[in-house]
GUMI-673883 format. One record per residue (C-alpha): residue number from 1; x, y, z; residue in one letter. Coordinates in pm, whole numbers, plus 50000, padded with zeros to 5 digits. Layout:
<recs>
n, c1, c2, c3, res
NUM, X, Y, Z, A
...
</recs>
This chain:
<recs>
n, c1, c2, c3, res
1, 50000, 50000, 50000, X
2, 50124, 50339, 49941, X
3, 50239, 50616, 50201, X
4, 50098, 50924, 50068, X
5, 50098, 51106, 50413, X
6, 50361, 51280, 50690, X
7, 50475, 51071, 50979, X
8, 50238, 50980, 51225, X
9, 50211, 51033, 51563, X
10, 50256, 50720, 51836, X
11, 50092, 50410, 51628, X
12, 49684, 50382, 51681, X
13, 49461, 50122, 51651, X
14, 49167, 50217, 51440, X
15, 48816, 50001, 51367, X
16, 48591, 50040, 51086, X
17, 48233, 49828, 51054, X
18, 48126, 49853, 50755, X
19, 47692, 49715, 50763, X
20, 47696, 49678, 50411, X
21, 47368, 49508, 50251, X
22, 47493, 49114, 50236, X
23, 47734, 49109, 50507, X
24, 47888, 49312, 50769, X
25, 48256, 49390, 50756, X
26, 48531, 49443, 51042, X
27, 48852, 49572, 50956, X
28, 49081, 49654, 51228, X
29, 49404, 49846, 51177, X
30, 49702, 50013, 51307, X
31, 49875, 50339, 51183, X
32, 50218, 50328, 51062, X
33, 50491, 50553, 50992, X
34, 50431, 50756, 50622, X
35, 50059, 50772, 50685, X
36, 50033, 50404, 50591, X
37, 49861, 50111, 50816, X
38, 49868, 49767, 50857, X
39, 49574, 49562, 50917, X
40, 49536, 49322, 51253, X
41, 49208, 49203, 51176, X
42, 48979, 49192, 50918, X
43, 48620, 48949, 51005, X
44, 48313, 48897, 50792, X
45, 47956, 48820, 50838, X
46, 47669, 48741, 50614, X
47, 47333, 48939, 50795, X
48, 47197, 48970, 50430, X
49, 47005, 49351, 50524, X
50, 46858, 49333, 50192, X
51, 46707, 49013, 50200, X
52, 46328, 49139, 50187, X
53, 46423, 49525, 50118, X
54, 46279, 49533, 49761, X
55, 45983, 49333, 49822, X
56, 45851, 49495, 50174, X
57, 46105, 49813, 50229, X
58, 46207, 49681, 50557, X
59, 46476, 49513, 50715, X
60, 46366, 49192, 50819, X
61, 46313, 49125, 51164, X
62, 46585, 48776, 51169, X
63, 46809, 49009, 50985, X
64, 46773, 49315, 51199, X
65, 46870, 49008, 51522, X
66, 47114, 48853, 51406, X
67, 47329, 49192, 51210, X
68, 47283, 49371, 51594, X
69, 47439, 49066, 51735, X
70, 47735, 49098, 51463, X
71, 47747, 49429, 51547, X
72, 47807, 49324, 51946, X
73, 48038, 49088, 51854, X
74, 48246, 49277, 51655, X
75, 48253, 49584, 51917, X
76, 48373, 49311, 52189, X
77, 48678, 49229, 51910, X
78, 48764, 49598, 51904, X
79, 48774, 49640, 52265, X
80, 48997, 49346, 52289, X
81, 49240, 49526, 52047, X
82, 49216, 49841, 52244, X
83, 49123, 50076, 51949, X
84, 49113, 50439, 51991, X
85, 48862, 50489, 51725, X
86, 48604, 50296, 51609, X
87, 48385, 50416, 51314, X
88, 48065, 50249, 51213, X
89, 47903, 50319, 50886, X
90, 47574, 50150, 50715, X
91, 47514, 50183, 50372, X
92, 47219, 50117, 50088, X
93, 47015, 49865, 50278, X
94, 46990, 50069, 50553, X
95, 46976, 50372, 50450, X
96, 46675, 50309, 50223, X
97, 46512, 50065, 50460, X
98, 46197, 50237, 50647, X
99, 46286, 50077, 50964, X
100, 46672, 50176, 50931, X
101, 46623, 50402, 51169, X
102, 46499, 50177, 51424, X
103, 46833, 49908, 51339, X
104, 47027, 50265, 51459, X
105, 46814, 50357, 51717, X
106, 46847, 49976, 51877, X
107, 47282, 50004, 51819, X
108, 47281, 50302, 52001, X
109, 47086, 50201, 52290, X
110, 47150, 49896, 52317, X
111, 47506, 49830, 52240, X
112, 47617, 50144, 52276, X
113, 47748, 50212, 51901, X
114, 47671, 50512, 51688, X
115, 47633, 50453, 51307, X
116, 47687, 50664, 51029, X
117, 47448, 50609, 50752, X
118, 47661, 50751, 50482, X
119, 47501, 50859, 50156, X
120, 47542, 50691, 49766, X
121, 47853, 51024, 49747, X
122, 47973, 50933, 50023, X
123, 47974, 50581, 50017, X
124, 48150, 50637, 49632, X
125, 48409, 50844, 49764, X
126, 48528, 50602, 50017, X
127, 48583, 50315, 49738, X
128, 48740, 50581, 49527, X
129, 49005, 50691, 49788, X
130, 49049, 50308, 49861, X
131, 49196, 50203, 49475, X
132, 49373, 50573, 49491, X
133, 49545, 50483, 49773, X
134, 49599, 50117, 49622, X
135, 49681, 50151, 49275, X
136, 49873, 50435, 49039, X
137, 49573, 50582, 48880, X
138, 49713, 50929, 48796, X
139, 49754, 50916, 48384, X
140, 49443, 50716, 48378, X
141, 49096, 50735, 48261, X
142, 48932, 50484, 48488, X
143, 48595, 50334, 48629, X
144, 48528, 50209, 48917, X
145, 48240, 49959, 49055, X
146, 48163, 49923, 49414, X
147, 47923, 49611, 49416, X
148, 47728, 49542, 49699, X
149, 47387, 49359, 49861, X
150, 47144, 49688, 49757, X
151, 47306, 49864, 49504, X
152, 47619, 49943, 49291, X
153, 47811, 50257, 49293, X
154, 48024, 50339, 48996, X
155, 48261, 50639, 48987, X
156, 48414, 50785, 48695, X
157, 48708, 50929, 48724, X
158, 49043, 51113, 48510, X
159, 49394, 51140, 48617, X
160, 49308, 51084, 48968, X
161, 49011, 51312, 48973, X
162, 48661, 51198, 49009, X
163, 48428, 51300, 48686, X
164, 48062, 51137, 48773, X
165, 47940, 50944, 49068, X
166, 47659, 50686, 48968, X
167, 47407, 50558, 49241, X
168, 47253, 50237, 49124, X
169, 46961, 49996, 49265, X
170, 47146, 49708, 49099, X
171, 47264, 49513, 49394, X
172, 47318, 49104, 49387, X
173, 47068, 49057, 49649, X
174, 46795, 49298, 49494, X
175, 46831, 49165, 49174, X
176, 46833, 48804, 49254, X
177, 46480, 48875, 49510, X
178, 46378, 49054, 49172, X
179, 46445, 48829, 48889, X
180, 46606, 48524, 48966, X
181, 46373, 48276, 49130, X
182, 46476, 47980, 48934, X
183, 46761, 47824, 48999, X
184, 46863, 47751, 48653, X
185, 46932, 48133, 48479, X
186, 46955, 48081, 48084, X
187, 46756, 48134, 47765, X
188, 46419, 48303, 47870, X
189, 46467, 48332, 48231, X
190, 46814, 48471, 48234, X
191, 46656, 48748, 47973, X
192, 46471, 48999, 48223, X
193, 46786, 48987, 48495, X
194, 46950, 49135, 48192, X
195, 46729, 49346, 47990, X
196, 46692, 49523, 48375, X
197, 47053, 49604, 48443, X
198, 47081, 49744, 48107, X
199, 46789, 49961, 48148, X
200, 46899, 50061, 48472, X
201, 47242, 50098, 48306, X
202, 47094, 50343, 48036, X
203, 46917, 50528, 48248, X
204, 47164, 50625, 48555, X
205, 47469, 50665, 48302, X
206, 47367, 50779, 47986, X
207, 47668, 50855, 47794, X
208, 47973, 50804, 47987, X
209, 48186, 51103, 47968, X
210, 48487, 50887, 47839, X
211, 48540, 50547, 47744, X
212, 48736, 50415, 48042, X
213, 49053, 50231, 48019, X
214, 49008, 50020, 48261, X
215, 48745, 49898, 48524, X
216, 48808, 49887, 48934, X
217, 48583, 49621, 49111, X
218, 48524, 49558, 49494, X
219, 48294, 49392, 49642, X
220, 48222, 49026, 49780, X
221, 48125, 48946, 49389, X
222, 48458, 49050, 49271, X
223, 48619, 48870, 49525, X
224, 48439, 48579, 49504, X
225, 48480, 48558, 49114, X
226, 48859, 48584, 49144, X
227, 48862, 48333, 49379, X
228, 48664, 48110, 49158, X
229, 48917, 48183, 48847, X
230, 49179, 48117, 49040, X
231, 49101, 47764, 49178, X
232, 48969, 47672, 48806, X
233, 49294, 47760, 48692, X
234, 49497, 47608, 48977, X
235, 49664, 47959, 48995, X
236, 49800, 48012, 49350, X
237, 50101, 48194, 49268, X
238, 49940, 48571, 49254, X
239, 49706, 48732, 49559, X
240, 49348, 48817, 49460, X
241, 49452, 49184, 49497, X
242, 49517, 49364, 49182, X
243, 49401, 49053, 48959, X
244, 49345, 49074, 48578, X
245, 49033, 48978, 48450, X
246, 48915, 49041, 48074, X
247, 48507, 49036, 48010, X
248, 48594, 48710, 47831, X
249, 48658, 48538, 48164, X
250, 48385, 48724, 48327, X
251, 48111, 48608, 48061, X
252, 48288, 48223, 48064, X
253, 48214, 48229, 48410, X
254, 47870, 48375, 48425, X
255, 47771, 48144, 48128, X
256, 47878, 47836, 48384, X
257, 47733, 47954, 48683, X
258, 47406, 48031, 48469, X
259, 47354, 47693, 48398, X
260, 47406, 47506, 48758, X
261, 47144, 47445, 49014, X
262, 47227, 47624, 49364, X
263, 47348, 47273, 49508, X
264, 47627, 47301, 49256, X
265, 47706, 47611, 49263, X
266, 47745, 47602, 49658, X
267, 48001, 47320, 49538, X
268, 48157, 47578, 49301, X
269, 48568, 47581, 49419, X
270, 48621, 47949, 49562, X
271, 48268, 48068, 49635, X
272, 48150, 48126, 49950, X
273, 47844, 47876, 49997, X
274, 47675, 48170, 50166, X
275, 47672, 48355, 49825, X
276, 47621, 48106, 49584, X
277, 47244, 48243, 49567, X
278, 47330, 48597, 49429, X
279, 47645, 48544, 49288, X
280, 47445, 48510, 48886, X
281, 47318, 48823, 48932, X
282, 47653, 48991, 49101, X
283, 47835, 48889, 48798, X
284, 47596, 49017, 48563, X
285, 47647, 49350, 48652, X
286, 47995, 49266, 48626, X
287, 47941, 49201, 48291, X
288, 47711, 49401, 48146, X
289, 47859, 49718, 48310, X
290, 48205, 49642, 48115, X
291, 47974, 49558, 47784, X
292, 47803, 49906, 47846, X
293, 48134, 50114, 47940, X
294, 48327, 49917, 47631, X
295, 48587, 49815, 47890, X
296, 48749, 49502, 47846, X
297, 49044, 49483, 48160, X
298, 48914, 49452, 48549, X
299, 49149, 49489, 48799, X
300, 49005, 49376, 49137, X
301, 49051, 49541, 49504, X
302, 48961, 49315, 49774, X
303, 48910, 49624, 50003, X
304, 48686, 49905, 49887, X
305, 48475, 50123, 50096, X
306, 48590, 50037, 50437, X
307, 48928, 50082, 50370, X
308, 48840, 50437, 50247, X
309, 48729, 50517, 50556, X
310, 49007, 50409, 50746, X
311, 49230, 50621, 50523, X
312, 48970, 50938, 50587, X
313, 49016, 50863, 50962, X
314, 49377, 50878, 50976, X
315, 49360, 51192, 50787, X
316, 49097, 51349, 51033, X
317, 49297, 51266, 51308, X
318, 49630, 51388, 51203, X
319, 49589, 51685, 50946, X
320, 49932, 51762, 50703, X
321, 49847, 52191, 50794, X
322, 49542, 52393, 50901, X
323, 49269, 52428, 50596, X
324, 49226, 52768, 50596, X
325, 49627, 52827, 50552, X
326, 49665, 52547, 50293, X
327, 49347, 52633, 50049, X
328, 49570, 52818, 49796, X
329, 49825, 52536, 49764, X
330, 49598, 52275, 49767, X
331, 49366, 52436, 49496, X
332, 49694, 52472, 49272, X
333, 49802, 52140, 49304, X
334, 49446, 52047, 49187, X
335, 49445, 52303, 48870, X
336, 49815, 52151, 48814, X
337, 49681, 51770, 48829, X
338, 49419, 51827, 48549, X
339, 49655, 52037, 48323, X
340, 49538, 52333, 48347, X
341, 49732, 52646, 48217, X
342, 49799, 52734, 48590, X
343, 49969, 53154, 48507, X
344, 49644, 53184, 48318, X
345, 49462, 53043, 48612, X
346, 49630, 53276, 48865, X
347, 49585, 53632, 48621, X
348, 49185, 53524, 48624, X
349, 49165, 53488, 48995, X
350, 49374, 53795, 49022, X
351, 49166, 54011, 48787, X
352, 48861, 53872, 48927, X
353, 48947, 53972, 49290, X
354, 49024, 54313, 49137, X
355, 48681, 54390, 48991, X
356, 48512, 54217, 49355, X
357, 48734, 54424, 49555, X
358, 48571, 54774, 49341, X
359, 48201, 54647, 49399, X
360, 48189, 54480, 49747, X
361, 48043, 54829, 49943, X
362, 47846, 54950, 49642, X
363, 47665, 54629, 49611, X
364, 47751, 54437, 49944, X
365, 47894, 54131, 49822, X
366, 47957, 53877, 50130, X
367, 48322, 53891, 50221, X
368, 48371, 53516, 50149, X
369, 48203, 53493, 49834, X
370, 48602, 53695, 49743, X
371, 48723, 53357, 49805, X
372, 48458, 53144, 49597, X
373, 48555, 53393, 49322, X
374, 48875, 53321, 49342, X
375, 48869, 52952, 49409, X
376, 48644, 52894, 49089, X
377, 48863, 53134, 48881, X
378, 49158, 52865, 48944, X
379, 48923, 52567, 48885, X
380, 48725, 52702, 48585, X
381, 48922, 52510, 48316, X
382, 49038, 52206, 48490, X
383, 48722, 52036, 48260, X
384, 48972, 52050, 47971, X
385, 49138, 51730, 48125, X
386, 48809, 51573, 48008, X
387, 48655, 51761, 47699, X
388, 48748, 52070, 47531, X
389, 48447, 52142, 47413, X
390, 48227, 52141, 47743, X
391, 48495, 52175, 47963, X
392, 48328, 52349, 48151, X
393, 48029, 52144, 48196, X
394, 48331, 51876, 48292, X
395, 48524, 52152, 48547, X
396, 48172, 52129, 48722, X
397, 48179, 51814, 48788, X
398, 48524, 51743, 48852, X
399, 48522, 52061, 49163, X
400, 48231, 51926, 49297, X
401, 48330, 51595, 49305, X
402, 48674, 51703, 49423, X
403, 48664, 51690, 49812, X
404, 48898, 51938, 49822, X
405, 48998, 51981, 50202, X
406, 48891, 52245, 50420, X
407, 48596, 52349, 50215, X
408, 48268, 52284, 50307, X
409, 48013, 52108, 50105, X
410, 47753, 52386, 50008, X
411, 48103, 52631, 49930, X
412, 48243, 52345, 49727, X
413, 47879, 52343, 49522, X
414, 47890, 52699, 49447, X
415, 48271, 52712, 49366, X
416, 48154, 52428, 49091, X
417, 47814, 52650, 49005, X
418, 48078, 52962, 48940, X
419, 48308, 52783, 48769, X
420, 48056, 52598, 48570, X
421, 47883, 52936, 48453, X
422, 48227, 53076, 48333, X
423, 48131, 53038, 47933, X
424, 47846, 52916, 47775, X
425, 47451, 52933, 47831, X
426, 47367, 53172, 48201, X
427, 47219, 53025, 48449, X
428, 46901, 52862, 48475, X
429, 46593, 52752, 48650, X
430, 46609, 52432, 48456, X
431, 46985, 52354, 48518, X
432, 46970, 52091, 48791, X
433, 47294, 52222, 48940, X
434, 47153, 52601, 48940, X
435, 46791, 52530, 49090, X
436, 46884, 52372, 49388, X
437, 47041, 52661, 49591, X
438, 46797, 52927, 49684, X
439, 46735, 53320, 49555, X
440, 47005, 53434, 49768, X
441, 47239, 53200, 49659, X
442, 47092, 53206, 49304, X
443, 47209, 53586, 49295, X
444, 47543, 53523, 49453, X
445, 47632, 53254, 49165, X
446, 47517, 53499, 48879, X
447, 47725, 53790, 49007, X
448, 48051, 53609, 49079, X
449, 47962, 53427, 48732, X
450, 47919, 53775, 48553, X
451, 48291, 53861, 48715, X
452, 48462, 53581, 48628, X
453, 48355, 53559, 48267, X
454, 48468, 53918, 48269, X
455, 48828, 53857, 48398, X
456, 48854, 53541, 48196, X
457, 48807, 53765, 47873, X
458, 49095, 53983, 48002, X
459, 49326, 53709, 47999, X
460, 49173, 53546, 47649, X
461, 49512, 53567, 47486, X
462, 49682, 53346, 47814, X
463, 49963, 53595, 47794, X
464, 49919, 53765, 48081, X
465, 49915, 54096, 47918, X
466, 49658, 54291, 48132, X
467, 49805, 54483, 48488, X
468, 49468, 54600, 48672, X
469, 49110, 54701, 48580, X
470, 48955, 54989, 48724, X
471, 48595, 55088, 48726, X
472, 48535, 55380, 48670, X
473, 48257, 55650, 48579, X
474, 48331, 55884, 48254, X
475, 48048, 56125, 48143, X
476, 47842, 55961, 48397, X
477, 47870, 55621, 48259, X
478, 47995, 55319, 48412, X
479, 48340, 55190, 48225, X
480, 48565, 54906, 48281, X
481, 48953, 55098, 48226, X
482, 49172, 54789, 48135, X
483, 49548, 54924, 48195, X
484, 49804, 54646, 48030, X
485, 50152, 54568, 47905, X
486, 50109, 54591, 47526, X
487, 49867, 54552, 47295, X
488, 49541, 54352, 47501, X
489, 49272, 54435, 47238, X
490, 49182, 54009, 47179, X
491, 49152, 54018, 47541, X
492, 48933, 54384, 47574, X
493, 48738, 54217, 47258, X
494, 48694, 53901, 47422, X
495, 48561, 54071, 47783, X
496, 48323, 54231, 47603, X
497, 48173, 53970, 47437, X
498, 48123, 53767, 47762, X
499, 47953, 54121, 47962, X
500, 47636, 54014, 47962, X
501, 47556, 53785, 48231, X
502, 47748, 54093, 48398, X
503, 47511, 54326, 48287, X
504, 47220, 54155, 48429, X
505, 47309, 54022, 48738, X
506, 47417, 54363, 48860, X
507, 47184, 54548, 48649, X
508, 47522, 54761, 48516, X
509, 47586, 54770, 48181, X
510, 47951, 54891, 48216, X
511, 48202, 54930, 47858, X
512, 48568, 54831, 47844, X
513, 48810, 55015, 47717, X
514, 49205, 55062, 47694, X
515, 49307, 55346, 47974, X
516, 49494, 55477, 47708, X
517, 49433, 55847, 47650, X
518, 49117, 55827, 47869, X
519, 49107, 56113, 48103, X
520, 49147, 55996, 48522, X
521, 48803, 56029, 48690, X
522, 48612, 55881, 49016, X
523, 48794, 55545, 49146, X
524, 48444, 55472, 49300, X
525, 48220, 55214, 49169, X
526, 47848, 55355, 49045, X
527, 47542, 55354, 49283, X
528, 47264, 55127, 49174, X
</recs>
C-alpha cells in the first residue's frame, strides 16, 4: 500500500464496521509511519440487510437480530484490540430501509454504538480513495464499481480526479429477490435479469463522459469471482489483489454459473456457499457494466469502501496543515493535476478579485464569496482534462466531486456552480445544478459568474498581458479601464463579448476600454 501522508504520531489502533447490505465487515488496523497502516484484523459476516428490502422496504426482523448481534460481537473484538477509534458506517440497505432508523436507534441504545448512515457520494468516495490509495491511477481514465447487497456505485474518474458518481439499485441481492427465482438462469429466464441492468444501466449513466481504460471492482462478487478463476485455473502463485480479468473470463464464468442448480454452485471451488444464491446476478452487473462502458480489463481490490474510511480517519485525526492556511496550495496542486494552464489560472483569479474588491460596498457582496471567486477562477478550466468542448460542463463536475479539504460542502457546490457558469449558456431555472440553491444563493452565483467571465476575457490571449482594471465612471457612465503591458485588444474584445451575464446580474451595463488616453476620473464604483 502506498504512504501518501507525513509521519504519524505514536501508532493507533483504528476500527471500521462497515453494515453493508449482504454482510457486515470488520477491519481493524494500526497506523504506521508515512501515513500508511497495517491491518490486525479483518472478520466477515453474512446478515443479508437486503434480504426482503425490495419486496417489503424493511429490514427483516431475523436480519435486523442477528446483524445487531454481529454488530456486538464485533465491538467486543475491538475492545479486545484496544482501538482508539472505532467508526461504524451503514450503507444502501439501511439507509433506504423504512425501519433503518429503528436498526440505529436499537445500536445506540442497546450496544452502545453510533452509526453513520453515509450517503450513495459518500459511500463512492470512500471506494474511490480506497483504489487511489491502492493503485497508480494518475495518467488514467478509469471506472470504478463498488458492488454490493442493495446497490452498485460506479465512479468515473480522470487522472486521479473523480468526473461522475453513479448511484445504482442494481445490487446482487435485489436483483436476485427481483428476477432470479429459478435456479437455473439461461435462455428466457436469464433474459429479464439482463434486459433490467441494462435499462437501469441506460438510464443512471447515459453517455459516459469517456470510454474508460480500465474497470476497478470491489465487492464480495469480485472477490468471490477471482477466487473462483483462480482455483479453476489452479493459479496460486498471485494474491486476489490487483488481479486481471478480461470480460471474456467474466462472461465464461457467468455462462457456467448460469447453467448450475444452487446445490452446485454452493460446490463451486472458491465461492462462499453463503453467496452462491446471488452470485448470477453479482456477475451480471459485472458484465454488462464492462459491455456498456466498452471496457474490456478489470482489475480487482479486495478492500473498497471500508478501507476508504480508514484512510479518511487517519487523515481526520492527524491533518498535514490547518485548511484555511493550505486552500491556495491545495487548489493549485488540483488546477496543476488536470493540466490546466495554471499563470492563466492565477491572472483570472487575480483580475477577478480586482473587479470584487471595486464592487463589494456598492453592492455588498459577502466577504467570502472573494474567496469562491477566486477559488472557481483557478478551477474554471480544469474540465479540459476531460473535453474541450464542454469543459466546463466537465470543470463542474470534477470541483464538485473534488473533496477538496477544508471546504465545506455547500462552498464546494457553488465554487463548481461559478466555475461551471464561466462560458456558455447563464444560468438557469432548469439547470439541475443552478435550481437547487435558493434566491440568495441564486444571485450570489450569477454575480461572481458575471465577474469571472469578465476577467477570463481579460486574459483570452493566456499571455498575461493585462496589469489592473479599474471601474470607473466617465460622462456619467459606468466603464471598465483595462490598463496592460502591450497591445490587450483580443483580450478587451473578448471581455466584452462575455459582459452580459454581467450586465444583468448587477443590472450595470459597464464598457471596456484601453486606459489609454482616457482622462482619470472617480475610482468609485456607480450607485445602483
Amino acid at each position: 500500500m502506498t504512504s501518501t501522508s507525513n509521519d504519524l504520531h505514536p501508532a493507533e489502533r483504528l476500527a471500521v464496521i462497515d453494515i453493508g447490505s449482504n454482510s457486515i465487515r470488520l477491519v481493524v488496523a494500526e497506523s504506521c509511519p508515512g501515513g500508511d497502516f497495517r491491518i490486525l484484523d479483518d472478520e466477515r459476516e453474512s446478515t443479508r440487510l437486503a434480504g426482503s428490502l425490495s419486496t417489503t422496504r424493511k429490514l427483516s426482523t431475523k436480519s435486523l437480530e442477528s446483524s445487531l448481534e454481529t454488530l456486538r460481537q464485533f465491538q467486543r473484538i475491538a475492545e479486545g484490540f484496544q482501538v482508539q477509534c472505532l467508526k461504524a458506517i451503514a450503507t444502501c440497505a439501511v439507509r433506504e430501509a423504512v425501519n433503518g432508523p429503528e436498526f440505529c436507534s436499537r445500536a445506540k441504545q442497546e450496544i452502545g454504538l453510533s452509526i453513520d448512515v453515509i450517503d450513495t457520494e459518500q459511500e463512492a468516495q470512500y471506494a474511490f480513495t480506497s483504489v487511489q490509495k491502492s493503485f497508480d491511477i494518475s495518467d488514467k481514465n478509469i471506472a470504478i464499481a463498488d458492488i454490493g447487497g442493495a446497490s452498485t456505485e460506479i465512479i468515473m474518474a480522470s487522472a486521479g480526479h473523480v468526473e461522475e458518481i453513479y448511484g445504482t439499485r442494481l445490487g446482487a441481492v435485489r436483483l436476485t429477490e427481483s428476477y432470479c427465482s429459478n435456479e437455473l438462469l439461461f435462455g428466457d429466464d436469464y433474459r429479464p435479469l439482463i434486459h433490467a441492468i441494462d435499462r437501469k444501466l441506460k438510464r443512471q449513466i447515459g453517455k459516459p463522459p469517456f470510454i474508460p481504460q480500465v474497470l476497478f471492482g470491489s465487492g464480495g462478487t469480485l472477490t468471490n469471482l477471482v477466487s473462483m478463476l483462480r482455483a479453476a485455473r489452479g493459479d496460486k502463485s498471485q494474491p486476489n489483489w490487483g488481479y486481471r480479468i478480461t470480460r471474456a473470463d467474466v462472461r465464461h464464468q457467468l455462462e457456467l454459473l448460469q447453467k448450475m442448480t444452487l446445490k452446485q454452485r454452493r460446490g463451486v471451488a472458491g465461492l462462499n456457499s453463503d453467496r452462491a444464491d446471488i452470485i448470477v446476478a453479482g456477475v451480471a452487473v459485472i458484465d454488462r457494466l464492462m459491455r456498456y462502458l466498452k471496457v474490456n480489463v478489470l482489475y480487482v481490490h479486495n478492500r473498497g469502501v471500508r478501507d476508504g474510511v480508514l484512510w479518511k480517519m487517519i487523515e481526520q485525526r492527524h491533518p498535514h496543515a490547518s485548511a484555511e492556511d493550505d486552500h491556495e496550495a491545495t487548489i493549485e496542486r488540483f488546477v496543476t493535476s488536470c493540466g490546466a494552464d495554471l499563470p492563466h489560472a492565477r491572472q483570472v483569479a487575480r483580475l477577478a478579485s480586482m473587479i470584487f474588491d471595486q464592487l463589494a460596498e456598492t453592492y455588498r457582496l459577502q466577504p467570502r464569496d472573494r474567496f469562491l471567486l477566486q477559488a472557481a477562477a483557478m478551477l474554471q478550466d480544469v474540465g479540459y482534462l476531460i473535453n474541450y468542448n464542454r469543459h466546463h460542463k466537465h470543470s463542474y463536475q470534477l470541483i464538485v466531486n473534488s473533496q477538496l479539504s477544508g471546504i465545506q460542502r455547500h462552498e464546494l457546490e457553488l465554487i463548481a456552480n461559478v466555475a461551471r457558469y464561466h462560458r456558455g449558456a447563464k444560468p438557469k431555472r432548469k439547470h439541475a445544478n443552478y435550481a437547487k440553491f435558493d434566491a440568495e444563493d441564486q444571485c450570489r452565483i450569477r454575480r461572481l459568474a458575471g465577474i469571472l467571465r469578465i476577467a477570463g476575457g481579460l486574459d483570452r490571449s493566456h499571455t498575461q498581458k493585462v496589469e489592473s482594471v479599474k471601474l470607473s465612471v466617465i460622462d456619467g457612465q459606468p466603464v471598465f479601464l483595462v490598463c496592460s503591458d502591450g497591445d490587450a485588444d483580443v483580450d478587451i474584445w473578448a471581455a466584452r463579448r462575455r459582459a452580459k451575464l454581467f450586465a444583468s446580474a448587477f443590472r450595470l451595463k459597464a464598457t471596456i476600454q484601453d486606459d489609454d488616453g482616457v482622462p482619470a476620473a472617480p475610482e468609485s464604483a456607480p450607485s445602483h
